[in-house]
VEXKESE-733397 format. One record per residue: residue number from 1; x, y, z of N, C-alpha, C in turn. Coordinates in steps of 0.02 Angstrom, whole numbers, always signed. Each point is the difference from the previous one (the first is absolute). Layout:
<sites>
NUM	X	Y	Z	X	Y	Z	X	Y	Z
...
</sites>
This chain:
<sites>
1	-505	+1157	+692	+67	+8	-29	-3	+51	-56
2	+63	+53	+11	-37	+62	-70	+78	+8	+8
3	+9	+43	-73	+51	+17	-1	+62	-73	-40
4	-42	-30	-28	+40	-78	-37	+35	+21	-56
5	+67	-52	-25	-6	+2	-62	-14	-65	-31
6	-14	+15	-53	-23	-70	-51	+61	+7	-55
7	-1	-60	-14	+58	-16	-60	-32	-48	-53
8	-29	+6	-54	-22	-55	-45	+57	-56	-37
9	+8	-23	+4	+51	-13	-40	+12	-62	-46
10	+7	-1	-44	-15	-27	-62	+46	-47	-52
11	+41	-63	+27	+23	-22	-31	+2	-14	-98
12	+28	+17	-38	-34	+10	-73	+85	-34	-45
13	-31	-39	-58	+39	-27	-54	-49	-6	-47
14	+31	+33	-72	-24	+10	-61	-77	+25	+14
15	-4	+45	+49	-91	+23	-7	-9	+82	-19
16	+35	+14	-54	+5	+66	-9	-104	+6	-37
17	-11	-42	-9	-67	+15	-18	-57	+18	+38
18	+16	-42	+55	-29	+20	+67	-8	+28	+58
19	+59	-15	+5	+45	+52	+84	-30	+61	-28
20	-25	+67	-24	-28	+45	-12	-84	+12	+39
21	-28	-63	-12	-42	-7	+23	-30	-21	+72
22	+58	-50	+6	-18	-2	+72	+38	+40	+52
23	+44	+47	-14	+23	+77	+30	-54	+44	+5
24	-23	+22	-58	-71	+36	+6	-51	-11	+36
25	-14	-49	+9	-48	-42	+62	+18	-3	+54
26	+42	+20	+18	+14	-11	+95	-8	+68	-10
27	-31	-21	+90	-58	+64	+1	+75	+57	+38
28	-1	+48	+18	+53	+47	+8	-20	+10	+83
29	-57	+18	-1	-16	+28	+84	-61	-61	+12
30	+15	-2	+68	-18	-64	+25	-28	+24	+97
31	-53	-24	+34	+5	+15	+60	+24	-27	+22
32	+37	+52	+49	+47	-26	+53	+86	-25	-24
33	+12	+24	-66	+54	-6	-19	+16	+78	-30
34	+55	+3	+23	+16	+72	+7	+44	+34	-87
35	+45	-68	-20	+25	+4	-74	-5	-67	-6
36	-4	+16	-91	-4	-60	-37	+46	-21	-47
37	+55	-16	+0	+43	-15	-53	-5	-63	-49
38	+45	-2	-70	-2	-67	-35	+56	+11	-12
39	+19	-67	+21	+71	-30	-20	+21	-74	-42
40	+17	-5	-65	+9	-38	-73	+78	-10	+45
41	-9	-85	-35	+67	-31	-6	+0	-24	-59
42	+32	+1	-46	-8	-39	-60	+49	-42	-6
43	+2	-34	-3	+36	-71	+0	+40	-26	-60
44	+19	+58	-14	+50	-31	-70	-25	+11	-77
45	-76	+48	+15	-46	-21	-75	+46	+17	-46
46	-6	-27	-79	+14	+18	-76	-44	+47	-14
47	-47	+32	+31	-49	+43	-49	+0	+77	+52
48	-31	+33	-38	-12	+75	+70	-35	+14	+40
49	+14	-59	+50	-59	-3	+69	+17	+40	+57
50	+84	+32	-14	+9	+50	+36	-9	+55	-35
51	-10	+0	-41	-6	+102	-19	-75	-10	+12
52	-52	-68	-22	-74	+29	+1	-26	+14	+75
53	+51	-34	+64	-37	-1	+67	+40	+95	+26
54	+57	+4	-42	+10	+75	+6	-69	+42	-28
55	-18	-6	-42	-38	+42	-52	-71	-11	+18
56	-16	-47	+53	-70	-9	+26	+18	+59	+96
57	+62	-8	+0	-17	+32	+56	+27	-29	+91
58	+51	-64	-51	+14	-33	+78	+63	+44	+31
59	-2	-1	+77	+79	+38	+49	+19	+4	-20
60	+22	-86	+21	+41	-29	-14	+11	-62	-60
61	+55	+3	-40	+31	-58	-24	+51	-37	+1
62	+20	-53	+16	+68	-31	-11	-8	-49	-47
63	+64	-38	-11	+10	-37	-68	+77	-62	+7
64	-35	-72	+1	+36	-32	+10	+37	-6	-70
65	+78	+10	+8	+7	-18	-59	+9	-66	-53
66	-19	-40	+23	-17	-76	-8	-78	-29	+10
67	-25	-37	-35	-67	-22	+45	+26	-66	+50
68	-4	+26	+50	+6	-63	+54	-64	-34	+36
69	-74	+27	-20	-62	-42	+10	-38	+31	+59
70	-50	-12	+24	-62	+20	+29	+35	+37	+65
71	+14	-71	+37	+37	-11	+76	+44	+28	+21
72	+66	+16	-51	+35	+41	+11	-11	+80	+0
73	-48	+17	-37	-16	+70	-28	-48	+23	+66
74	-36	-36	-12	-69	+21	+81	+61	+12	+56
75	+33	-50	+10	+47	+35	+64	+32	+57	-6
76	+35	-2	-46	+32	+90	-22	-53	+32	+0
77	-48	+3	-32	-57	+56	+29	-23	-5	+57
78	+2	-48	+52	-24	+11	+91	+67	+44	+18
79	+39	-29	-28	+80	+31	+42	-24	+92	-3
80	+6	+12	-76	+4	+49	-20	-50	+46	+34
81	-87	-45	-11	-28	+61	+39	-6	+2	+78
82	+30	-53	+16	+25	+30	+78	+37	+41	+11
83	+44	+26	-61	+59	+33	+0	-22	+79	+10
84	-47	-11	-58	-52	+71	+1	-37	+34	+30
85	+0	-53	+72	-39	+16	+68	-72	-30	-13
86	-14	-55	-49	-78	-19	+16	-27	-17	+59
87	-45	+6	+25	-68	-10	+51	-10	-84	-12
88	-34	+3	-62	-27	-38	-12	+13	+0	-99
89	+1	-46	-32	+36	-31	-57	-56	-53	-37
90	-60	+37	-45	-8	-63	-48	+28	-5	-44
91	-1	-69	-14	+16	-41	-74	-53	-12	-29
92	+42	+12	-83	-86	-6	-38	+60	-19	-72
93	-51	-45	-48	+36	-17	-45	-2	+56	-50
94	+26	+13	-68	+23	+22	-57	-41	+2	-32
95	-67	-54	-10	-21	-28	-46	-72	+14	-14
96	-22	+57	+53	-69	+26	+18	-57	-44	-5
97	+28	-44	+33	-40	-73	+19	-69	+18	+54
98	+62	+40	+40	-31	+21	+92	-34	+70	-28
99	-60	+10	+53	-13	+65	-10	+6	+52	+44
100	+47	+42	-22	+40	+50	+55	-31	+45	+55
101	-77	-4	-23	-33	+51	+32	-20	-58	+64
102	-6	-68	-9	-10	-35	+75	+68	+8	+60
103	+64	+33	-42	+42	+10	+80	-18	+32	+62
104	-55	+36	+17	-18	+34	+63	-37	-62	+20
105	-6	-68	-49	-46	-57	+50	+49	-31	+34
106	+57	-4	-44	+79	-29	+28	-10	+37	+47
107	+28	+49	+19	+44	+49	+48	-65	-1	+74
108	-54	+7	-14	-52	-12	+56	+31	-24	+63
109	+16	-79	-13	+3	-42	+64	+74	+17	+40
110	+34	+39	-50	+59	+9	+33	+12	+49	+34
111	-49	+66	-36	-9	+75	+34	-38	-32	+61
112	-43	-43	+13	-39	-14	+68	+31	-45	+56
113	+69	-1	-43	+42	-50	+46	-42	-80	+11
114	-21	-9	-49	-25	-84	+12	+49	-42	-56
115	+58	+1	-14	+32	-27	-58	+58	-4	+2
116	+74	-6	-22	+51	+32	-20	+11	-30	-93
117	-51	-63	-17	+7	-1	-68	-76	+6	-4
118	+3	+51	-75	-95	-21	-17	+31	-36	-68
119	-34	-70	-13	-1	-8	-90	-59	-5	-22
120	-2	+30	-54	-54	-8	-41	-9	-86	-43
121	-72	-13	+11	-39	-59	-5	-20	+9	-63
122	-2	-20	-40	-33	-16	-84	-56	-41	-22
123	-26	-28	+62	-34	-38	-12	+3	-72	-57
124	+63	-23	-21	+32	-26	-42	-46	-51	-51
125	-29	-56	+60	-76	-39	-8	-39	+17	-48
126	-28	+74	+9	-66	+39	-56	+40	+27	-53
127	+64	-6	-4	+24	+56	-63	+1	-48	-49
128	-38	+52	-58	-20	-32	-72	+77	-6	-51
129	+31	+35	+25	+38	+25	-50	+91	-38	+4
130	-12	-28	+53	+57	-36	+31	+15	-66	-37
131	+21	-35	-29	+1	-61	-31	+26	-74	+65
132	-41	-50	-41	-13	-51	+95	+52	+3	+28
133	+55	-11	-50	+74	-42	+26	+17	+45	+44
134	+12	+61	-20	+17	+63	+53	-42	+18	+66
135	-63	-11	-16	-37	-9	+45	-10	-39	+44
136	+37	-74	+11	-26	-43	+32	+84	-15	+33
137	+41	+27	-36	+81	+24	+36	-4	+64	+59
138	-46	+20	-22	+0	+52	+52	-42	-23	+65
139	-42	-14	-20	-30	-46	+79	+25	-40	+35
140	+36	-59	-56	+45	-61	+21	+50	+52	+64
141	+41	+25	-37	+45	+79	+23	-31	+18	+69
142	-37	+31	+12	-52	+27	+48	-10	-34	+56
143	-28	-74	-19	-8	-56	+43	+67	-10	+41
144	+68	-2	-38	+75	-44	+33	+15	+60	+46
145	-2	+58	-19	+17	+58	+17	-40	+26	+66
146	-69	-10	+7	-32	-1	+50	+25	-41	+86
147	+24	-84	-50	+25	-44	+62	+51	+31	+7
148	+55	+28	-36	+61	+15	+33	+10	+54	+57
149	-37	+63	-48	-12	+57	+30	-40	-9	+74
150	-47	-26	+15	-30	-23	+52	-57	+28	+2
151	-22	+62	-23	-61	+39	+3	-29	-25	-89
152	-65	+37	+20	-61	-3	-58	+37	+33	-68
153	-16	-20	-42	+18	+49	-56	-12	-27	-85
154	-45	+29	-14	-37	-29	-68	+29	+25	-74
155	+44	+40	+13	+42	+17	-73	+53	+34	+38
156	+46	-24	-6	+93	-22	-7	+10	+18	-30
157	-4	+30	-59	+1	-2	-59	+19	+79	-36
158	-41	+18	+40	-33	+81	+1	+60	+58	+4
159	+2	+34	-60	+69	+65	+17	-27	+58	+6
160	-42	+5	+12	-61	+58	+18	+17	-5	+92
161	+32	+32	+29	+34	+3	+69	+15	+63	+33
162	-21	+12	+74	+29	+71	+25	+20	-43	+70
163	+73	+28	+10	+48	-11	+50	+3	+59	+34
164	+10	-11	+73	+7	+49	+58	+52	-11	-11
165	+51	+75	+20	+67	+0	+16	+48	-52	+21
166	-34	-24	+65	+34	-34	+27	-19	-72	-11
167	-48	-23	-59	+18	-65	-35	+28	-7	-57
168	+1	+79	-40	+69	-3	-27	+63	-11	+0
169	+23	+18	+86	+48	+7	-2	+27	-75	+45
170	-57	-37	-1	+4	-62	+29	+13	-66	-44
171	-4	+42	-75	-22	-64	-63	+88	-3	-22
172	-8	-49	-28	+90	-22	-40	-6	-73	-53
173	-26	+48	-60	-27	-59	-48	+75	-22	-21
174	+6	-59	-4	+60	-46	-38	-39	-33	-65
175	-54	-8	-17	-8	-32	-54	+35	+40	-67
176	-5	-48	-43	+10	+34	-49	-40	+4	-87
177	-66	-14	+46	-53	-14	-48	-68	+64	+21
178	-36	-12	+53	-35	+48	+15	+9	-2	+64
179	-26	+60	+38	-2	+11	+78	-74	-22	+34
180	-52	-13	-48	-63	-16	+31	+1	-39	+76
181	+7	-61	-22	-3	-48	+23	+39	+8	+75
182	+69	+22	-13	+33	-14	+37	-5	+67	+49
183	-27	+68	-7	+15	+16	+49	-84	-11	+53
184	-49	-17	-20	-45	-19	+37	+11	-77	+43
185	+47	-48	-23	+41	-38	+51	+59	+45	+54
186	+14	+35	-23	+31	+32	+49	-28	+34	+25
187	-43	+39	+5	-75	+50	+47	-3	-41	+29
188	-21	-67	+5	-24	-47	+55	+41	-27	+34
189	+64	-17	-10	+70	+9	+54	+1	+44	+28
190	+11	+70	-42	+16	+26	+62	-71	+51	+45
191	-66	-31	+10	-52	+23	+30	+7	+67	-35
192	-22	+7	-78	-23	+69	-16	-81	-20	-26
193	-52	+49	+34	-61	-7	-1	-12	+4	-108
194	-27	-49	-14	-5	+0	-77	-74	-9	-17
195	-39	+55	-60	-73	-6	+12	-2	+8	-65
196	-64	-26	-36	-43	+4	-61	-39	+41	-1
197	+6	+48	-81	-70	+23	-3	-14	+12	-73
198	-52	-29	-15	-27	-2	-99	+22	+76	-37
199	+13	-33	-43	+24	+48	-66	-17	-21	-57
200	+15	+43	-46	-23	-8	-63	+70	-18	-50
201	-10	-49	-39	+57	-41	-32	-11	-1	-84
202	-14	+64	-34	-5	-5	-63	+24	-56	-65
203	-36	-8	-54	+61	-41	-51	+55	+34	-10
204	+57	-28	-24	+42	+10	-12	+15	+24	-91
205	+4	+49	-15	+41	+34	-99	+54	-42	+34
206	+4	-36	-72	+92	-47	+9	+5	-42	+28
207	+75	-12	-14	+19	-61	+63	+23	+7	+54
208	+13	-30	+37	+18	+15	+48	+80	-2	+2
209	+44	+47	+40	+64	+2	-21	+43	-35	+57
210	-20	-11	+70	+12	-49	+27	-8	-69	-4
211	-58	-17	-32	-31	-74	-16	+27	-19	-56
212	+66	-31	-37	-1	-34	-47	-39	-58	-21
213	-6	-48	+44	-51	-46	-17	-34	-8	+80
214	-61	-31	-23	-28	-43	+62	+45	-15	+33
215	-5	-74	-33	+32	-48	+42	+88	+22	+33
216	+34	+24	-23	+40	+60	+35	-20	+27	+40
217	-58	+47	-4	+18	+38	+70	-38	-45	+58
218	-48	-51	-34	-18	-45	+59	+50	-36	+56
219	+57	-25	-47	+61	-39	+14	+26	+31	+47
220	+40	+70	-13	+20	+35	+35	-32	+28	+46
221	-43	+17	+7	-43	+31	+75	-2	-56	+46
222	-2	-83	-11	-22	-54	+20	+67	+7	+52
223	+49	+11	-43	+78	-16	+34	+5	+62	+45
224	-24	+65	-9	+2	+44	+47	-18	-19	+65
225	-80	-20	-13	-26	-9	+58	+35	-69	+48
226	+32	-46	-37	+25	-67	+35	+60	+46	+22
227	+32	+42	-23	+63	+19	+20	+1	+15	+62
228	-59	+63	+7	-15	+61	+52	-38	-76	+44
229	-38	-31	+4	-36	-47	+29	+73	-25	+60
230	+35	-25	-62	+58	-37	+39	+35	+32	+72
231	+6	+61	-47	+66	+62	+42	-37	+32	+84
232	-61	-13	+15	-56	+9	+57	-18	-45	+10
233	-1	-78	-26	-48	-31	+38	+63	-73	+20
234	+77	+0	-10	+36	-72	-18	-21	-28	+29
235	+0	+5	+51	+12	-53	+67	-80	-37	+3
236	-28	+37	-6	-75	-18	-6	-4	-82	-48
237	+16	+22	-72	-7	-5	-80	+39	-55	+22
238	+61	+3	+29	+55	-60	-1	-32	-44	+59
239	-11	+13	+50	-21	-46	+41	-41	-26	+8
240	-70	+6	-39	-47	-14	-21	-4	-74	-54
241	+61	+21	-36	+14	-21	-68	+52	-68	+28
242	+45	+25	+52	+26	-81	+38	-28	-26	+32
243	-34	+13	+49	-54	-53	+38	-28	-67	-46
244	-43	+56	-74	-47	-43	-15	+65	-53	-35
245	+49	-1	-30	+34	-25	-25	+21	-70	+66
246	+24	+32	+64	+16	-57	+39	-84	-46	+29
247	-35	+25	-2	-51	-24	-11	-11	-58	-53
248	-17	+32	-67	-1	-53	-44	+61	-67	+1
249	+74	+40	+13	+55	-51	+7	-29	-60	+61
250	-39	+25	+72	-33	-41	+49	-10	-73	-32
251	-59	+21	-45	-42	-48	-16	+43	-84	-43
252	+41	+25	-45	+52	-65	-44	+33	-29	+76
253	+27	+58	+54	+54	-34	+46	-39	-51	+49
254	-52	+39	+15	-40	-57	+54	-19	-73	-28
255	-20	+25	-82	-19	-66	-50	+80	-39	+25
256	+39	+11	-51	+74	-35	+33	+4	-29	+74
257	-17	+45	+24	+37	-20	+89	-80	-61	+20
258	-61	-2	-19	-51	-31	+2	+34	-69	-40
259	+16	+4	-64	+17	-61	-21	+67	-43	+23
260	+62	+45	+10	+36	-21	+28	+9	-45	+72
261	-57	+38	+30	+22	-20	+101	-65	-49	+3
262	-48	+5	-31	-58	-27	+10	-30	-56	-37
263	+5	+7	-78	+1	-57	-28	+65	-31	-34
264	+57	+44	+10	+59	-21	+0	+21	-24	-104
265	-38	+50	-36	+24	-23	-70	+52	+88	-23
266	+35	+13	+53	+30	+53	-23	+28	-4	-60
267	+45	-45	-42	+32	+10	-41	-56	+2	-68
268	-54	+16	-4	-38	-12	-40	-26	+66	-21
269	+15	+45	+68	-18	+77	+5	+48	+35	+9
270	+51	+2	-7	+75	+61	-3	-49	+47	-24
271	-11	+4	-58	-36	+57	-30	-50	+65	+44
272	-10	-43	+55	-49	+64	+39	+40	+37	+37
273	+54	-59	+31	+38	+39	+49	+37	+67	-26
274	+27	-46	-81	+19	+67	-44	-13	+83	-10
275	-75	-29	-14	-43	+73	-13	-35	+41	+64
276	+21	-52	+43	-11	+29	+56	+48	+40	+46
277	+26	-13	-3	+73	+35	+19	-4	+53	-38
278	+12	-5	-70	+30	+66	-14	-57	+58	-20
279	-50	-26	+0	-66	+56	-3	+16	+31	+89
280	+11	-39	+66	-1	+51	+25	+66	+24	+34
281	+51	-9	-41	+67	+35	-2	-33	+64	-20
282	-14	-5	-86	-29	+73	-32	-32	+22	+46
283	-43	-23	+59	-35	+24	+30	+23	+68	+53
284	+69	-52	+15	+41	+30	+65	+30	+65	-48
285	+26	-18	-46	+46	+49	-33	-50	+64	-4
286	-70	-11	-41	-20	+63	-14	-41	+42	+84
287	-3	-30	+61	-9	+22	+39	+52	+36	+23
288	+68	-23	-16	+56	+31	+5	+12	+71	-42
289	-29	-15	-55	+15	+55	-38	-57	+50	+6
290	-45	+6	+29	-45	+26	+35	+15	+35	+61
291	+26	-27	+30	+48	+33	+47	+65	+55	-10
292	+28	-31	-50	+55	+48	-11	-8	+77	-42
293	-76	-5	-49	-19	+41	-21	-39	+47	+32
294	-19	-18	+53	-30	+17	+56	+35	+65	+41
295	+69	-25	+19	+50	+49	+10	+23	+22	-35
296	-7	+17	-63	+20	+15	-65	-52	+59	-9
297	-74	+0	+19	-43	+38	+20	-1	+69	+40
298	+29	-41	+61	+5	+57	+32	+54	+35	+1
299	+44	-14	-23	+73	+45	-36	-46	+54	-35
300	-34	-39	-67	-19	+41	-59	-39	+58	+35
301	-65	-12	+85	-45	+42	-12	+39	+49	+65
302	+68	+1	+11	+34	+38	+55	+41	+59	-42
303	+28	-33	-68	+12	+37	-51	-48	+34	-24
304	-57	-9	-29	-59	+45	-12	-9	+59	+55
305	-6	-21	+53	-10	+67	+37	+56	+40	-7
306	+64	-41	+6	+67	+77	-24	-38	+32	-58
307	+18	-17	-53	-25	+23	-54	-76	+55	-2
308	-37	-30	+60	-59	+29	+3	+34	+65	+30
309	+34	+22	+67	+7	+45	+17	+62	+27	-35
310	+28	-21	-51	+70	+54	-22	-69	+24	-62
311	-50	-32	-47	-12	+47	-34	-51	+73	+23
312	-17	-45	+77	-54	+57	+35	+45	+90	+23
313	+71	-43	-3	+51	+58	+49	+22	+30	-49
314	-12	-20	-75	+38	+37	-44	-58	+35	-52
315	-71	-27	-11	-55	+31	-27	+2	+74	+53
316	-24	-36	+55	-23	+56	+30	+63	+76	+16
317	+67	-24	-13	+55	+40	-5	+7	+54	-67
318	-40	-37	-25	-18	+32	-108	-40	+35	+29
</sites>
């Protein structure tokens, strides 16, 4: 494959200290990629993170004029550099965490056509510099995200990412916290080949400007992933979830219907028949609602493909 373009592109809030630096570091010429562009979204910053990603040297810049958060911004930058005609599109954070010169390890599996997502792996486990709580959210993370997604995958986590065109133009983040999580549950819906490969994950100067607290962004990623879990797997999740319920309800009703018909002290046990019954009512109901979300599903993933081909008919029309 010759003749590519690459698009870096760089979600950024309040990192006028940094974004300089990690512009300078992506490497410019690359094999087998024909141009190399960088493209800054800045997300609303208070400080001059757009004049410094001008003044280091990026394309492109745009500028939300509000901060509306991770999820929203990463998508305006897929939109955008599809817009620009990318090939192929990494993401890399602000915060010169990642080290820019490993994107030709990104871009590898995709130039060889073994991929349509590469993410970069951090090795999360060995990093010294990570504090537990965050650390052991991100595996927890990793682990739920793995069952949903269906394939292998050891950091979820990871914004160190290069997308083929056409799993760009396949992705449609709704969160409104980060896109991690959720678009590697969606790679595995919709059969996009998704692969690992180690990188380097520096400490962090500062805080972090997405992470207000731990336990926040633990909270919230938790609910991402149950969200996105839900929205691909209902029928599964729900019917799974009524069985065992009419199941457990089994056990009080047979007790009842055992004492009633057989040793005949029913009025002594109302109580089972009680809890028996209506554990597997809930039962029926959420198999029901398993069902209805089900077709609720395939609405949502018949709409995705419109969407998939009006932005393919109108990128490729730019």
């Amino acid at each position: 494959m010759v003749g590519l373009k690459l698009i870096v592109q760089i979600p950024a809030y309040n990192e006028e200290k940094s974004i300089a630096n990690v512009i300078r570091e992506i490497p410019r010429k690359i094999k087998g990629i024909d141009k190399v562009e960088v493209l800054v979204i800045d997300d609303g910053s208070k400080d001059n993170t757009s004049k410094a990603a001008k003044d280091a040297g990026a394309d492109h810049v745009i500028r939300n004029t509000k901060n509306h958060g991770l999820a929203y911004t990463f998508q305006k930058g897929l939109n955008f550099a599809l817009k620009l005609g990318a090939d192929i599109i990494v993401n890399t954070d602000a915060d010169f965490q990642y080290d820019q010169k490993e994107i030709p390890q990104l871009l590898k599996p995709i130039l060889d056509q073994k991929a349509d997502i590469v993410s970069g792996n951090r090795k999360v486990e060995t990093l010294t510099h990570m504090i537990g709580a965050k650390k052991y959210g991100n595996i927890l993370g990793s682990k739920v995200v793995k069952i949903s997604a269906g394939y292998d995958i050891i950091d979820a986590s990871s914004g160190f990412r290069a997308y083929s065109r056409e799993a760009a133009l396949q992705l449609f983040v709704i969160s409104k916290h980060t896109y991690t999580h959720e678009t590697l549950i969606q790679a595995g819906h919709k059969n996009l080949k998704v692969i690992e490969v180690p990188v380097t994950f520096r400490k962090r100067e500062g805080h972090s400007k997405l992470i207000k607290s731990v336990s926040s962004h633990i909270k919230k990623s938790l609910a991402t992933i149950v969200r996105n879990t839900l929205m691909y797997n209902s029928l599964k999740f729900f019917s799974y979830t009524g069985f065992i319920l009419i199941i457990l309800g089994l056990i009080p009703f047979i007790r009842w219907f055992y004492l009633s018909y057989i040793v005949y002290t029913a009025g002594n046990h109302i109580q089972s028949l009680l809890v028996g019954v209506m554990l597997m009512v809930f039962g029926g109901m959420s198999i029901l609602i398993g069902l209805i979300s089900d077709i609720l599903a395939i609405n949502r993933k018949h709409l995705e493909e419109i969407l998939y081909h009006i932005k393919k008919l109108d990128f490729e029309k730019r």
